[in-house]
DRENDO-1510 file (C-alpha; in Angstrom, 1 decimal, always signed):
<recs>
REC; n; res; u; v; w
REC; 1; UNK; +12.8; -32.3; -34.4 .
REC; 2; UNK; +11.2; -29.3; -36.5 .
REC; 3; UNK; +12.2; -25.9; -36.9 .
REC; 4; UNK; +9.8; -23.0; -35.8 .
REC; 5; UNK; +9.9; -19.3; -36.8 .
REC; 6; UNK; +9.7; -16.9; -34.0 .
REC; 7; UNK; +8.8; -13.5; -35.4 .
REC; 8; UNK; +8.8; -10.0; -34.0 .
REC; 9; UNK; +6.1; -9.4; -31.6 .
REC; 10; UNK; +4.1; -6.4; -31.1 .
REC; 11; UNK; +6.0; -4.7; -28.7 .
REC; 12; UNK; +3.1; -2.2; -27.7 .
REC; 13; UNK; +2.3; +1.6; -28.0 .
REC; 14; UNK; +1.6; +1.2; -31.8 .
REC; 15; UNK; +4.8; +0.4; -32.1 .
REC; 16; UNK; +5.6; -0.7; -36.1 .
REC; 17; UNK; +9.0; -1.5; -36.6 .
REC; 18; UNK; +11.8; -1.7; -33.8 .
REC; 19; UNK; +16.0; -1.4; -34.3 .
REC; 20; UNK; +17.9; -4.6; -33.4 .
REC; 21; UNK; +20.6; -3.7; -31.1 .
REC; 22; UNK; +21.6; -6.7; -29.4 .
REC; 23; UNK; +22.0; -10.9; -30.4 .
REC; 24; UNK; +22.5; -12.8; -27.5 .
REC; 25; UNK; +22.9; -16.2; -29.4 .
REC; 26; UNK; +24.3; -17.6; -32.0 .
REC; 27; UNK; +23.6; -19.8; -34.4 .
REC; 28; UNK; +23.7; -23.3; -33.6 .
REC; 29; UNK; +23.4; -21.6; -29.8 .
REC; 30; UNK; +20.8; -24.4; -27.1 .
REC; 31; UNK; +18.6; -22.1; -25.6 .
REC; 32; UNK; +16.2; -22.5; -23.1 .
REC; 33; UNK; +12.8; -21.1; -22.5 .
REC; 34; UNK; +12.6; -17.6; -21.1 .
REC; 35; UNK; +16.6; -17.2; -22.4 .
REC; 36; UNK; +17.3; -13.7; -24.4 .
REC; 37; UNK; +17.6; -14.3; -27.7 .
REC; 38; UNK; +17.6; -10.4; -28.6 .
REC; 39; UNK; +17.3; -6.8; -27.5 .
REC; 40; UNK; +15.7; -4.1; -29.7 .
REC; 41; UNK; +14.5; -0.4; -29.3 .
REC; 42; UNK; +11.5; +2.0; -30.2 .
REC; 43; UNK; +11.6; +5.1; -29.3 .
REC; 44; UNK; +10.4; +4.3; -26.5 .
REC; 45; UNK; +12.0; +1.6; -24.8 .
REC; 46; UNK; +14.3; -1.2; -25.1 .
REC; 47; UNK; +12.6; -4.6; -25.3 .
REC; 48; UNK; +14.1; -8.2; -24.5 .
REC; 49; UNK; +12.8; -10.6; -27.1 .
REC; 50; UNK; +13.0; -14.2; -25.0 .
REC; 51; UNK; +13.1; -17.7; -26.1 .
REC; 52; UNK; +9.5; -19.0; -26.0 .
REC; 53; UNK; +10.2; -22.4; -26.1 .
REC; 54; UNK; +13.4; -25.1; -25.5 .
REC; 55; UNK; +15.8; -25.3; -28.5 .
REC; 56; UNK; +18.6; -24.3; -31.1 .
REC; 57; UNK; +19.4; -21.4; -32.8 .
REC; 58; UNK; +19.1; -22.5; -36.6 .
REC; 59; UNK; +18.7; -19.0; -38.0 .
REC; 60; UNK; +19.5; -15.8; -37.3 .
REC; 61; UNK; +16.9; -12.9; -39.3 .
REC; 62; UNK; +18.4; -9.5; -38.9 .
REC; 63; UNK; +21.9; -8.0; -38.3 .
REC; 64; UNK; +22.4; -5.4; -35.4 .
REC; 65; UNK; +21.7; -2.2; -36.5 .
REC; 66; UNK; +19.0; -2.9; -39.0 .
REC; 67; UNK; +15.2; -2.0; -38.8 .
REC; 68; UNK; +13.1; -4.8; -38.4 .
REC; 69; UNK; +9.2; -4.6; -38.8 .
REC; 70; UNK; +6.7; -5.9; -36.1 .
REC; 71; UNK; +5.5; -9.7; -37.6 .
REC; 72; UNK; +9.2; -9.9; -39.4 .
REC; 73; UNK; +11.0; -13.7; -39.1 .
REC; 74; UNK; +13.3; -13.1; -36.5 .
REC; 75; UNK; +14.7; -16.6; -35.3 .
REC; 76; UNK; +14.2; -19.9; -36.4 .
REC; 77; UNK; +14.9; -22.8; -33.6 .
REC; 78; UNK; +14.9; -26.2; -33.6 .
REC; 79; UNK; +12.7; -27.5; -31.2 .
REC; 80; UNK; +11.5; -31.4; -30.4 .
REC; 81; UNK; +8.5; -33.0; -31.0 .
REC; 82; UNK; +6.4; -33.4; -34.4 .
REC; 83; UNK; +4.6; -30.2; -35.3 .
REC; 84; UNK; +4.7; -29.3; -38.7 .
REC; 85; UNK; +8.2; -27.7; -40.6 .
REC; 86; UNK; +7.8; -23.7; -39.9 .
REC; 87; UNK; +5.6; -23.7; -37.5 .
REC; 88; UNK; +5.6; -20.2; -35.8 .
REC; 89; UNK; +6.3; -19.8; -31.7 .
REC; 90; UNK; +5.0; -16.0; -30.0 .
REC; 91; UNK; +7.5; -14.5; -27.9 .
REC; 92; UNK; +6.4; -12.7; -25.5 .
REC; 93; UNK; +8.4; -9.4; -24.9 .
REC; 94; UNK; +10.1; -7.7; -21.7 .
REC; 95; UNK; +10.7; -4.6; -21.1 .
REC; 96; UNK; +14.2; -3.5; -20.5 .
REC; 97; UNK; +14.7; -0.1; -18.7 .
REC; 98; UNK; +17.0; +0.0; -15.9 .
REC; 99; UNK; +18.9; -3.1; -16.1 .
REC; 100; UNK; +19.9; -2.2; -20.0 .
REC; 101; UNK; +22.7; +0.1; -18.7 .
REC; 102; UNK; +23.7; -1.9; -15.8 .
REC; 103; UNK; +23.8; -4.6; -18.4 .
REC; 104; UNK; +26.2; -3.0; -20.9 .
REC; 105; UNK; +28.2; -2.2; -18.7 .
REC; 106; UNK; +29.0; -5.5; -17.3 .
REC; 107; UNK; +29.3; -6.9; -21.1 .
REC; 108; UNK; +32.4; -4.3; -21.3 .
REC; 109; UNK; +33.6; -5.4; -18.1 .
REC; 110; UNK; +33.4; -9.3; -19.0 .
REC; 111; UNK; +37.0; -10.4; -20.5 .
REC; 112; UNK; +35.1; -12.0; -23.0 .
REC; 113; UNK; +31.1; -13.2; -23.9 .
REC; 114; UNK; +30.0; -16.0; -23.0 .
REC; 115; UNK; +28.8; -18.0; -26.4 .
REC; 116; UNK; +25.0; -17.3; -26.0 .
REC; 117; UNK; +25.4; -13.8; -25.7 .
REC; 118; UNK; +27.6; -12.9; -28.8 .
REC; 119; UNK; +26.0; -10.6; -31.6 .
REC; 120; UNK; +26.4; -12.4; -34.8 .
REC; 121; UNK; +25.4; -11.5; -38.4 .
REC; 122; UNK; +23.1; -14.1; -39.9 .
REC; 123; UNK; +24.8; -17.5; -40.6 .
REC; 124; UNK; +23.9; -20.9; -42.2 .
REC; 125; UNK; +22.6; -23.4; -40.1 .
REC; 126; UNK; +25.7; -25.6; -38.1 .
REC; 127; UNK; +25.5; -28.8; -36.3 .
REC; 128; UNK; +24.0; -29.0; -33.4 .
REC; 129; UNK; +25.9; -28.0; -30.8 .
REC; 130; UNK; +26.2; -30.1; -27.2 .
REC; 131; UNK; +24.6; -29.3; -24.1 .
REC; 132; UNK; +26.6; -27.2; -21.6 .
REC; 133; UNK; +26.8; -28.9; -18.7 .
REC; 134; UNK; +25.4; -27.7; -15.5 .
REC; 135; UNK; +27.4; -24.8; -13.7 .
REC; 136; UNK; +29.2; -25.6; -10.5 .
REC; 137; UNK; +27.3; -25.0; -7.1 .
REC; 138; UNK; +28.1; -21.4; -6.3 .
REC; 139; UNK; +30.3; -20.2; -3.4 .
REC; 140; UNK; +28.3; -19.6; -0.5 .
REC; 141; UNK; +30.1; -16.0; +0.2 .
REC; 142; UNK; +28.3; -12.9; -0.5 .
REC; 143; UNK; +27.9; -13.1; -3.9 .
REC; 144; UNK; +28.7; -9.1; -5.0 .
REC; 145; UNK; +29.8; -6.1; -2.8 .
REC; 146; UNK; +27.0; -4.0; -0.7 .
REC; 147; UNK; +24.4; -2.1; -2.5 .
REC; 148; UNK; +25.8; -3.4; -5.7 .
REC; 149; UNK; +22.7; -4.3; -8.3 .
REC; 150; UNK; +22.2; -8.3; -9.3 .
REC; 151; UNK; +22.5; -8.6; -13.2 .
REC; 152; UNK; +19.6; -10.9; -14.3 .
REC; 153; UNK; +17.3; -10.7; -17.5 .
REC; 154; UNK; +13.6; -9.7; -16.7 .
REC; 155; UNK; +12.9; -13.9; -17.0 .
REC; 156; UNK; +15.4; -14.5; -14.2 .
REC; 157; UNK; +14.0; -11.6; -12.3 .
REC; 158; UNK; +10.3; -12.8; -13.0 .
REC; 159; UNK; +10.9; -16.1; -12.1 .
REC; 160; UNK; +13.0; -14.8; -9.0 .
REC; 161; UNK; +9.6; -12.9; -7.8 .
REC; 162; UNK; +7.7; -16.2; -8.3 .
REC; 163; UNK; +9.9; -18.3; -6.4 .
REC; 164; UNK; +10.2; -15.1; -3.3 .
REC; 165; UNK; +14.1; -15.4; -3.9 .
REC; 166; UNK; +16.3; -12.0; -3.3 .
REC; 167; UNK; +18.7; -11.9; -6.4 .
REC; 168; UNK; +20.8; -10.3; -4.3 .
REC; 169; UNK; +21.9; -13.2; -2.5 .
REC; 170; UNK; +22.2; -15.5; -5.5 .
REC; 171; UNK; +25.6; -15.7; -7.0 .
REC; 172; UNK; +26.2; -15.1; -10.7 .
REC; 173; UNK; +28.1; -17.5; -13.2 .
REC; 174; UNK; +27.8; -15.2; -15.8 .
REC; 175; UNK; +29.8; -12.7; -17.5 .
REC; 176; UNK; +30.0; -9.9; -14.8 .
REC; 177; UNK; +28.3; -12.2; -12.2 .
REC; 178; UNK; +25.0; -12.0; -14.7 .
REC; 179; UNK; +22.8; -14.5; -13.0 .
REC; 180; UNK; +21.4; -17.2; -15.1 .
REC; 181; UNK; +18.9; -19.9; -15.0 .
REC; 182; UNK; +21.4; -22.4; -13.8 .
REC; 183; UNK; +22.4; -20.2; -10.8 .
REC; 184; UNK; +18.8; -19.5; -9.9 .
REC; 185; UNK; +17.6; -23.1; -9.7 .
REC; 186; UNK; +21.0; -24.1; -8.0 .
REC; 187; UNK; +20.3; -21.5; -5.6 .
REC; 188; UNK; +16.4; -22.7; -4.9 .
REC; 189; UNK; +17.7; -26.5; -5.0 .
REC; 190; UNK; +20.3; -25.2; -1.9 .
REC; 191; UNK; +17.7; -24.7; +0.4 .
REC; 192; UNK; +17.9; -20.5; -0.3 .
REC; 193; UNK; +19.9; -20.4; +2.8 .
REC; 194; UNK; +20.8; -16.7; +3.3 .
REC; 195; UNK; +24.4; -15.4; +2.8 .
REC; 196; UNK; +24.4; -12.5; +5.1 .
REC; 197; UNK; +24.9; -13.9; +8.2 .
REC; 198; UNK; +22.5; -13.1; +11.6 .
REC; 199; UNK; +19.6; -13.1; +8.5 .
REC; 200; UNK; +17.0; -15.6; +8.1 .
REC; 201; UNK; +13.7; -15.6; +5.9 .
REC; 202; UNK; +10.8; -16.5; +8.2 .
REC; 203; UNK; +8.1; -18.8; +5.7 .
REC; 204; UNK; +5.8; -19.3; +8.9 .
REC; 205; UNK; +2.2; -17.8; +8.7 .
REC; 206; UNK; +0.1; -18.0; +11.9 .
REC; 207; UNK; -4.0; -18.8; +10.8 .
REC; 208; UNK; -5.8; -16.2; +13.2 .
REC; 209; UNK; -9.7; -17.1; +13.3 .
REC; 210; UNK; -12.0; -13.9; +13.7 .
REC; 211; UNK; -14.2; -14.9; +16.5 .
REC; 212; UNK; -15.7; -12.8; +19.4 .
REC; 213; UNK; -15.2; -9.3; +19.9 .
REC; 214; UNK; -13.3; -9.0; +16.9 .
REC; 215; UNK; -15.3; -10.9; +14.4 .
REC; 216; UNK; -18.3; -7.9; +15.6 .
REC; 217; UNK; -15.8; -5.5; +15.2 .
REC; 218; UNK; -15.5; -6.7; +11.9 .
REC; 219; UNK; -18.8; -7.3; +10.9 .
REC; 220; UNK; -19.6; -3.8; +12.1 .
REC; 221; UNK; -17.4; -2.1; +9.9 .
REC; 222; UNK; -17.8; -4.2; +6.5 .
REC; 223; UNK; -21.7; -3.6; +7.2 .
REC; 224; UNK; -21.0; +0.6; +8.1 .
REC; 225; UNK; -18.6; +0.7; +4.7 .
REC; 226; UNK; -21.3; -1.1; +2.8 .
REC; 227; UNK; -23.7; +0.8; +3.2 .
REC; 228; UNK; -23.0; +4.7; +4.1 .
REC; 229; UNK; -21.9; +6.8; +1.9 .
REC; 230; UNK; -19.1; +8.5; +3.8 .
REC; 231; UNK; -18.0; +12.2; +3.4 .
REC; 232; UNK; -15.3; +12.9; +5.2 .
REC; 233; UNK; -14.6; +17.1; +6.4 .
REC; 234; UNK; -11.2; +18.6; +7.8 .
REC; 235; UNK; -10.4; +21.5; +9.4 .
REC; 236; UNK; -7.9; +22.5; +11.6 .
REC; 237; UNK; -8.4; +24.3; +14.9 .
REC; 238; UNK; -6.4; +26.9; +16.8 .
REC; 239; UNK; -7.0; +25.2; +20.5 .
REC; 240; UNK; -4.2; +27.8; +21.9 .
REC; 241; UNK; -6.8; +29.3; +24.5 .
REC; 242; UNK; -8.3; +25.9; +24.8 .
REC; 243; UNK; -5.1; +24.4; +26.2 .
REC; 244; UNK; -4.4; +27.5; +28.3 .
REC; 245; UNK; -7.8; +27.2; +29.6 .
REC; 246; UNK; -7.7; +23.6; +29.9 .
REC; 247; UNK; -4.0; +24.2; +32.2 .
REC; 248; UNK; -5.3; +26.7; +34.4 .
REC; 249; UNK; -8.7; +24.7; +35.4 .
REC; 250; UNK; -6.2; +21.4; +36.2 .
REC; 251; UNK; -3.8; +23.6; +37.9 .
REC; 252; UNK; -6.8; +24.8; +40.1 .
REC; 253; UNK; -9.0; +21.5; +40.3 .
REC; 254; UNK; -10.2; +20.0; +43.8 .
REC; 255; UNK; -8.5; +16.5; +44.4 .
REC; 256; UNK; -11.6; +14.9; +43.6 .
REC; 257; UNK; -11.6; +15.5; +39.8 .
REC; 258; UNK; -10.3; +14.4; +37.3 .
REC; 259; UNK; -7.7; +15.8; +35.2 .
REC; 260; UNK; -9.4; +17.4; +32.0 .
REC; 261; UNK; -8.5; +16.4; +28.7 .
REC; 262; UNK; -9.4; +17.6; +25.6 .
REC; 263; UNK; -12.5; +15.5; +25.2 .
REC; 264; UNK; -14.9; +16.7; +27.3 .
REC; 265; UNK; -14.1; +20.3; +26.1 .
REC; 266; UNK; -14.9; +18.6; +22.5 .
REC; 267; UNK; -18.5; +16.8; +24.1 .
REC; 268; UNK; -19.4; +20.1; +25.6 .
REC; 269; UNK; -18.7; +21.5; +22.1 .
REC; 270; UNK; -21.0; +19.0; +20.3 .
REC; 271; UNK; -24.0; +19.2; +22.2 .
REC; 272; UNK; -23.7; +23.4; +21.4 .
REC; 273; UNK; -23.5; +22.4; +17.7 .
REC; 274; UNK; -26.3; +20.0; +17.7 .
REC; 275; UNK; -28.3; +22.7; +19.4 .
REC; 276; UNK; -28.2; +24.6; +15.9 .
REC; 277; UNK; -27.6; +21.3; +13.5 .
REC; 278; UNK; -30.3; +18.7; +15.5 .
REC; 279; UNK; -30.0; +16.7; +12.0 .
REC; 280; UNK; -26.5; +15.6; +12.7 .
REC; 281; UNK; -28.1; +13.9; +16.1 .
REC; 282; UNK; -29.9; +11.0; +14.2 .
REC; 283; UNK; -30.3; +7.2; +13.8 .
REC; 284; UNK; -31.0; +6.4; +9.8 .
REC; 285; UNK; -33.0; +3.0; +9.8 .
REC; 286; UNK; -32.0; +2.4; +6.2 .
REC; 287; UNK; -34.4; -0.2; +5.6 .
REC; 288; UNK; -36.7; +1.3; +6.8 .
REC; 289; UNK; -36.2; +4.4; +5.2 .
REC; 290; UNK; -36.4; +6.3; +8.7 .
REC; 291; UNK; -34.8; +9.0; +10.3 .
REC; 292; UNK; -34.9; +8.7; +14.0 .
REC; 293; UNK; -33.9; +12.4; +15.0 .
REC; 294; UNK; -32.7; +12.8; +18.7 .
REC; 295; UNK; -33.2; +15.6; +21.2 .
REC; 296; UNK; -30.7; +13.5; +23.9 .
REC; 297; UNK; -27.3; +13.5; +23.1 .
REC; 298; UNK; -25.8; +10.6; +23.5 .
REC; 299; UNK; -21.9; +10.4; +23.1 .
REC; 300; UNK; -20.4; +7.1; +22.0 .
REC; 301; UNK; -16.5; +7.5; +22.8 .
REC; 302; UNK; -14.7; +5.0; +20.7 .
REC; 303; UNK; -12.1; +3.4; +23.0 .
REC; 304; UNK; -9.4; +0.6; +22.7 .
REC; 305; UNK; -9.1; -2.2; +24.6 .
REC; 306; UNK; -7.4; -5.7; +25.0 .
REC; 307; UNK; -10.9; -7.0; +23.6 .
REC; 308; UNK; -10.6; -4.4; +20.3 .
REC; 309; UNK; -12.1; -1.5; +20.0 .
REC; 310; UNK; -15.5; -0.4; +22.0 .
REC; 311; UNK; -17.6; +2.3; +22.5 .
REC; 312; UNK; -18.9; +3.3; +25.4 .
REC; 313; UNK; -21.7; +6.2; +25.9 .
REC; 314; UNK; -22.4; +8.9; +27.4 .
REC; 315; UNK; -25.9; +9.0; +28.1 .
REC; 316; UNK; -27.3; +12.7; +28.1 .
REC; 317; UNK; -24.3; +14.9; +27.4 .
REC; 318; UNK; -26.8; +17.8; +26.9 .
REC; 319; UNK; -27.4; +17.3; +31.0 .
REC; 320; UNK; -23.2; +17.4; +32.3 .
REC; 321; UNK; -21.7; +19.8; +32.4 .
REC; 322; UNK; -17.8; +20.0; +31.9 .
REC; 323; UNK; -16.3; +18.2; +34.9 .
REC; 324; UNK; -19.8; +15.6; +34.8 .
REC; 325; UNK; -18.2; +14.8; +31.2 .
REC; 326; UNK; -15.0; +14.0; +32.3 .
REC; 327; UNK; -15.9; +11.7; +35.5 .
REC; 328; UNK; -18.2; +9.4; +33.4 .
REC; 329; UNK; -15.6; +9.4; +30.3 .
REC; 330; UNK; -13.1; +8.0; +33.2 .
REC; 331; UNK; -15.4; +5.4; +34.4 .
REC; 332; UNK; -16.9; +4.0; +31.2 .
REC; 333; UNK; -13.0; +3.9; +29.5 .
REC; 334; UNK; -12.2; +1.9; +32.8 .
REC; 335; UNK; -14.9; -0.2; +32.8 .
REC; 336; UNK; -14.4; -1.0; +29.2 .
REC; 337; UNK; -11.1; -2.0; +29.2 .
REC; 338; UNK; -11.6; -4.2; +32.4 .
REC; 339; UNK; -14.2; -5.6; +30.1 .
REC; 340; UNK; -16.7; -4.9; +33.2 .
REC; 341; UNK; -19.2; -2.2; +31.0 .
REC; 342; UNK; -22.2; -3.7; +30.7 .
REC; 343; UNK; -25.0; -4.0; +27.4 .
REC; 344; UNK; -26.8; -0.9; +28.5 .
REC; 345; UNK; -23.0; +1.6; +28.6 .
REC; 346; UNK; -21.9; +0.2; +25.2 .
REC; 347; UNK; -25.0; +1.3; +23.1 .
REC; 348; UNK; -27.4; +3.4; +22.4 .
REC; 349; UNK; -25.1; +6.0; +21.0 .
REC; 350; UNK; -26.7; +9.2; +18.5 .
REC; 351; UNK; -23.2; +10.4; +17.7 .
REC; 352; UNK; -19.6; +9.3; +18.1 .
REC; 353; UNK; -16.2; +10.6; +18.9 .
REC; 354; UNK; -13.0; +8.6; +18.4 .
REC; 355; UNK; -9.7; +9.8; +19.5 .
REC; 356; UNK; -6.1; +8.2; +18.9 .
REC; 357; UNK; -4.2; +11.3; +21.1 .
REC; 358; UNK; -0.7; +11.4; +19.9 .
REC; 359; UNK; -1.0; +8.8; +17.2 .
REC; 360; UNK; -3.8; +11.1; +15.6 .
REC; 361; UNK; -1.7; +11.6; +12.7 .
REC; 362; UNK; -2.5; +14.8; +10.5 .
REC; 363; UNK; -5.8; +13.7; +9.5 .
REC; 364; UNK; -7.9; +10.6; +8.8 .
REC; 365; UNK; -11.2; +9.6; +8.0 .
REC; 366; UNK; -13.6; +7.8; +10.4 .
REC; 367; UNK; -15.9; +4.9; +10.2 .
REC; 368; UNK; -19.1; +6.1; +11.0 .
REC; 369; UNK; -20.3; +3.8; +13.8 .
REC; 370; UNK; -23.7; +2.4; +12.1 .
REC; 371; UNK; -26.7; +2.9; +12.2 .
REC; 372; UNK; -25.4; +6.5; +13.2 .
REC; 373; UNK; -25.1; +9.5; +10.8 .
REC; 374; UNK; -21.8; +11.3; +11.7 .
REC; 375; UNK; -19.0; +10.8; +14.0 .
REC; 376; UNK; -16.2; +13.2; +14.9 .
REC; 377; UNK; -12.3; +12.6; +14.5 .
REC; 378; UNK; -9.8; +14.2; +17.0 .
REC; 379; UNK; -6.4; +13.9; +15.2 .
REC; 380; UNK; -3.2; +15.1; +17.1 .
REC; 381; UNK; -2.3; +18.3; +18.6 .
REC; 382; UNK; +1.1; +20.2; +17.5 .
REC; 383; UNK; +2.7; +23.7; +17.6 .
REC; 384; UNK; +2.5; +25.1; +14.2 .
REC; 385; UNK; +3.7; +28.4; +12.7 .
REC; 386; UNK; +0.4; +30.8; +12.2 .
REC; 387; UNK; +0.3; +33.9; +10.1 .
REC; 388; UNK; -1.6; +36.8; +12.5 .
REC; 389; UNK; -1.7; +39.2; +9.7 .
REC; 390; UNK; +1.8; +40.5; +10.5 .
REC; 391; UNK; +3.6; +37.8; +11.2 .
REC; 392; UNK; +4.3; +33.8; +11.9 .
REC; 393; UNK; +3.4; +33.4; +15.0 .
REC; 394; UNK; +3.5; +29.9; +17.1 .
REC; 395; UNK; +0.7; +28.4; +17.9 .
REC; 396; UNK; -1.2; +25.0; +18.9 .
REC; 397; UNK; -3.3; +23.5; +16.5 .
REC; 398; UNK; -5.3; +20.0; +15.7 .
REC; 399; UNK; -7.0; +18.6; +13.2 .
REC; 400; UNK; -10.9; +17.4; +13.4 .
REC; 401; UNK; -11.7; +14.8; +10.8 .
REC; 402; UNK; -15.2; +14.1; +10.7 .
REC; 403; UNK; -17.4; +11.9; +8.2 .
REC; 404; UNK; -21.0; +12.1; +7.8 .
REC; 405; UNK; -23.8; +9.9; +6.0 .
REC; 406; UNK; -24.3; +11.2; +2.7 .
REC; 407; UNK; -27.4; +9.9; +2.5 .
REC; 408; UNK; -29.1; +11.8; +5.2 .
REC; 409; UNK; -26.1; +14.9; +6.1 .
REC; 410; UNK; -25.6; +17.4; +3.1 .
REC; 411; UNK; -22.1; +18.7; +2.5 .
REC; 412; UNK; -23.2; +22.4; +3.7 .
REC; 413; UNK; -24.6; +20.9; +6.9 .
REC; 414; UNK; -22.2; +18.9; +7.9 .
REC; 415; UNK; -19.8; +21.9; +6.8 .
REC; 416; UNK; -21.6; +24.3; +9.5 .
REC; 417; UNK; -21.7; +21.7; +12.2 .
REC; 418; UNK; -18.2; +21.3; +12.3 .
REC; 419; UNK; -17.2; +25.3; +11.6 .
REC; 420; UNK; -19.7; +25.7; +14.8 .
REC; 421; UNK; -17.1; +23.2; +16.6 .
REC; 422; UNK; -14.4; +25.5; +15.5 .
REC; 423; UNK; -15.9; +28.7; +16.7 .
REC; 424; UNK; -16.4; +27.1; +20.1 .
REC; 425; UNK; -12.8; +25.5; +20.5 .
REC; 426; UNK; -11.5; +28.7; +19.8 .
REC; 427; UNK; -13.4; +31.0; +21.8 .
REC; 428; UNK; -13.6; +28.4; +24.8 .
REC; 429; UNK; -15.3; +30.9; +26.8 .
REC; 430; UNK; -18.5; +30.8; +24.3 .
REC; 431; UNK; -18.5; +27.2; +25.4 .
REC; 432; UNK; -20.4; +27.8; +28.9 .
REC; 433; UNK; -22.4; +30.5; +28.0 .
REC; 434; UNK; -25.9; +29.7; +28.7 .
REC; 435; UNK; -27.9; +30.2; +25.2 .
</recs>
């Protein structure tokens, strides 16, 4: 056997000197490693000072109450083995925040300490006291009443994290129900079998290989966040006469279109913008160091399928008009998702526009689809109160989230393109005007 010293570590924050406000052993007291041997406080914090190593309390440095100075003997222990007489031992300190009044309160509810948690003045050096014996296995009833917080030192909880065990099913044999080491290791060696009953922790993990569409998918992306420089743009749109517009011309439609949606309003709306921001229309060949500006316009629509997510193009949406949009949207999203589209409708995109509908969210911001340099995000439509100047009036609005290569697309240009998107969304009679 020899005795180490365990001094007051540096508790952080410049911290030089701390208050002792709490012994939880005694002399002559077996501790274990990880077990509280003291509290103290800066003016900060309260700190846990644990055991950090097996052993007995021989010495005791500091009464409660008194200032003790960071590097200060603390607590001597007896620990086995042969190192050499007054050797010292770090301890490595917790922080106590919320469980220090949870804590004191259950010592003032406990009809007496338990003998390792006593505060003690400093006292000689006693015999060696026996080793507790193991506490009995636990009930297996809940162990405390709903909602009610599991008293455990940081060590317990630490080691509870490590192990992926919910103190809250573990029952306490310590003052108060405090859960101890005992009850924790007694609790793993059990099986951790769940005391609420219908409940049952799932450990399975299912290995899914990335292979097919979705390992392109995911090469796609890793190589598009690599190596563009995203910049991402919001602004929100008042599409009030675009969805009265977009009623009237479904209301009146032959049978042998297709229902409008917002999309080929948006496509229409593109191709106008491009007409005064041709930049935005481009391939970058990054290693090549060329820009490969378009005249077509060439509209991947990003679209989600069994397979994963696809995008299918619109070749030439400079050439449809309105309705033309909206029949070959409907038979590329078909064709895709019956996983019929061939090489030819799935690339060759210049720009793309990806849509979730109703799970739009507020806003987002888009992958652009590589080796592209923007792509335009539709996020969802809702009614929204609008000031007119006079008052709040209602009024449906959406969000467009669109992200543009930095490298090529200038924050001012890619500004304009997407204010010329606004201006045409919200005047959706500017949109067939012939220019």
């Amino acid at each position: 056997m020899a005795e180490r010293t365990i001094k007051l570590p540096d508790v952080g924050e410049g911290v030089a000197e701390a208050e002792l406000v709490e012994w939880h052993v005694k002399v002559g007291d077996l501790v274990r490693e990880d077990a509280i041997l003291a509290a103290v406080m800066t003016d900060k914090a309260t700190v846990e000072i644990p055991a950090p190593a097996d052993g007995t309390v021989s010495w005791l440095g500091a009464e409660v109450g008194d200032t003790v100075a960071v590097g200060s003997p603390l607590v001597k222990l007896e620990v086995a083995g042969d190192a050499a007489e007054g050797e010292e031992l770090e301890a490595m300190p917790e922080l106590r925040q919320e469980e220090q009044q949870a804590e004191e309160e259950a010592s003032d509810a406990a009809p007496e300490p338990a003998p390792a948690e006593s505060s003690r003045k400093p006292e000689a050096a006693k015999p060696k006291a026996e080793a507790r014996p193991a506490p009995a296995a636990p009930s297996t009833g809940a162990p405390r009443p709903e909602g009610e917080r599991p008293l455990a030192s940081p060590a317990v909880r630490r080691y509870a994290r490590e192990a992926g065990v919910d103190l809250r099913q573990v029952p306490g044999t310590g003052p108060a129900g405090r859960i101890t080491h005992e009850d924790l290791e007694a609790f793993i060696a059990r099986g951790r079998q769940p005391t609420v009953p219908g409940l049952r922790r799932s450990t399975e993990v299912e290995e899914i290989k990335l292979v097919g569409m979705r390992r392109r998918i995911a090469e796609k992306m890793a190589t598009a966040n690599a190596r563009i420089p995203h910049i991402t743009y919001v602004e929100e749109i008042d599409v009030t006469a675009l969805e009265e517009l977009r009623s009237r011309l479904n209301a009146e439609k032959p049978a042998d279109r297709p229902r409008l949606t917002v999309l080929p309003f948006l496509m229409r709306a593109i191709v106008r913008a491009i007409g005064e921001r041709p930049e935005i229309n481009s391939i970058f060949d990054d290693e090549a160091g060329v820009i490969h500006r378009h005249g077509g316009v060439h509209i991947g629509i990003a679209t989600q399928t069994d397979a994963g997510l696809m995008v299918p193009v619109v070749r030439h949406a400079e050439a449809r008009d309105l309705w033309d949009c909206a029949v070959e949207v409907n038979r590329l999203a078909q064709a895709a998702k019956a996983g019929t589209a061939t090489r030819e409708e799935l690339s060759g995109s210049t720009i793309t526009l990806t849509s979730l509908g109703a799970l739009g969210g507020i806003v987002s911001t888009p992958v652009i689809n590589h080796p592209e340099v923007a792509i335009v995000g539709v996020n969802k439509m809702a009614v929204r109160p609008v000031w007119d100047g006079h008052q709040f009036v209602p009024r449906k609005m959406m969000n467009l989230s669109s992200s543009f290569d930095h490298r090529v697309i200038d924050g001012w240009n890619a500004a304009s393109f997407v204010q010329r998107i606004k201006t045409l969304l919200e005047t959706p009679a500017m949109i067939f005007l012939e220019t």
